[in-house]
N, C-alpha and C positions, 0 to 999 in steps of 0.2 A: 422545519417539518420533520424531517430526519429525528431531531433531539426530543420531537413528540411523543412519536412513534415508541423512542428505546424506552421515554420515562412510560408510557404506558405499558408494556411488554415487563419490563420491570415490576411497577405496582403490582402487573396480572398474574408475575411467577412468586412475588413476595405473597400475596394472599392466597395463591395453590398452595406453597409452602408450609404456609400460618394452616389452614385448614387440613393439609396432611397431619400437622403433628396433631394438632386436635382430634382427630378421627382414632390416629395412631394411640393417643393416650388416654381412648374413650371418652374425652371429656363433650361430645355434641351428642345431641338429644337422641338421636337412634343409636345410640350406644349403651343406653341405661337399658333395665329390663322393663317388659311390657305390664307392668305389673297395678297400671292407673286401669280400675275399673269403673262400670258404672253400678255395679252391683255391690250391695252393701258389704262393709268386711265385718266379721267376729274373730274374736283372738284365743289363742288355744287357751288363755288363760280363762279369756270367759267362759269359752263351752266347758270346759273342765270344773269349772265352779257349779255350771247348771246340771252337770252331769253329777254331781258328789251330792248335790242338793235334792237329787230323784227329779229334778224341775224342767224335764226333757220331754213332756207330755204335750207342748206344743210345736216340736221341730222334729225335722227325721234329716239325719245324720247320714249324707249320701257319699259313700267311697266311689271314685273312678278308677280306681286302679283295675288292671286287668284280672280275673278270677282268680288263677293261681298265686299272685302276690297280695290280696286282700285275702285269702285262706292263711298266708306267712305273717300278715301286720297289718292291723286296723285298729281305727280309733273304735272302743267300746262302745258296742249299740248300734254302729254303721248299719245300712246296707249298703249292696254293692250293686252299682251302677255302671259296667265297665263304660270308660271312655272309648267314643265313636264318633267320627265325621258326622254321622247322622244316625240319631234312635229312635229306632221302630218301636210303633207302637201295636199295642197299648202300652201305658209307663205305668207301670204298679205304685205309683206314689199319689201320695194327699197330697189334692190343690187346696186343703184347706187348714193344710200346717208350714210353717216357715221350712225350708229345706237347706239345711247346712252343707254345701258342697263344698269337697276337698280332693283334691289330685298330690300325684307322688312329688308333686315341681313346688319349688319354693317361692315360684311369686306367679302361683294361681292360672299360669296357661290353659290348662285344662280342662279346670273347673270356671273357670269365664264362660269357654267354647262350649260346656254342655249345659249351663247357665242361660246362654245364649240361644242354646236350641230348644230347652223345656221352656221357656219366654214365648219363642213362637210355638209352641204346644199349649200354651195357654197358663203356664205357671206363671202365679206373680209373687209368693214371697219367695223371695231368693236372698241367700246370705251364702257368701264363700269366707274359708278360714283362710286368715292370715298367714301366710306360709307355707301353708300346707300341709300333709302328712310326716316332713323333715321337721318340720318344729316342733313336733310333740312327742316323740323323745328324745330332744336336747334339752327341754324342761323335766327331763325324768317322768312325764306321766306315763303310764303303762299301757301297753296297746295289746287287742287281743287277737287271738290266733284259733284257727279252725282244726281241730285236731282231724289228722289223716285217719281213715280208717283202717286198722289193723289187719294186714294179708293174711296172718296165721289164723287170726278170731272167725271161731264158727258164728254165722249167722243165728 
């Protein structure tokens, strides 16, 4: 009975063991990023294609970034949606254009989350970018910027 005991106590600290270092080396499934949606992806390379081709007349191009940093870098043609827990309405957007949503995170947290909440507001075409606002320029496209207005300039 005794020799039961140790070989199960045994087995139970070899398989703690086994699944520490797992955890340790990120290799188990809550270790990857959250980055499986249900929400369709587009790749910077695409919109960038749609976007060069003027062919953007059926999607609006939705930044979450907080105000101030979408004034410093946005994908051309955005607007700005900041991300929130929860957004109030009215939403100034077409429910009857696809909506490319993108956030500052490289695998879409953000842009899920307010994905998720214009869903329950009643939007159904939803597309988030692939990456995010980091991958487009590592492909060198160029992102645009809100010029500040000048303290010295007379109105």
């Amino acid at each position: 009975m005794r020799a039961r005991k140790l070989i199960a106590c045994a087995s139970l600290l070899i398989w703690v063991m086994a699944c520490g270092s797992l955890i340790a080396s990120g290799q188990h499934r809550g270790a990857e990023p959250q980055s499986e949606s249900h929400y369709p992806l587009i790749t910077c390379e695409e919109l960038k294609q749609l976007i060069d081709a003027k062919a953007t007349q059926d999607i609006v191009i939705v930044d979450t970034q907080p105000s101030e940093s979408f004034a410093e870098a946005h994908i051309p043609g955005a607007v700005n949606l900041p991300y929130t827990d929860r957004i109030k309405q009215p939403v100034n957007l077409s429910r009857t254009k696809t909506l490319v949503l993108y956030c500052p995170c490289e695998h879409e947290e953000e842009s899920t989350a307010m994905a998720t909440q214009l869903q329950k507001l009643g939007y159904s075409k939803l597309k988030l970018l692939q990456g995010g606002l980091p991958r487009w320029p590592e492909l060198q496209y160029q992102t645009g910027k809100i010029a500040a207005a000048n303290p010295h300039e007379k109105p």
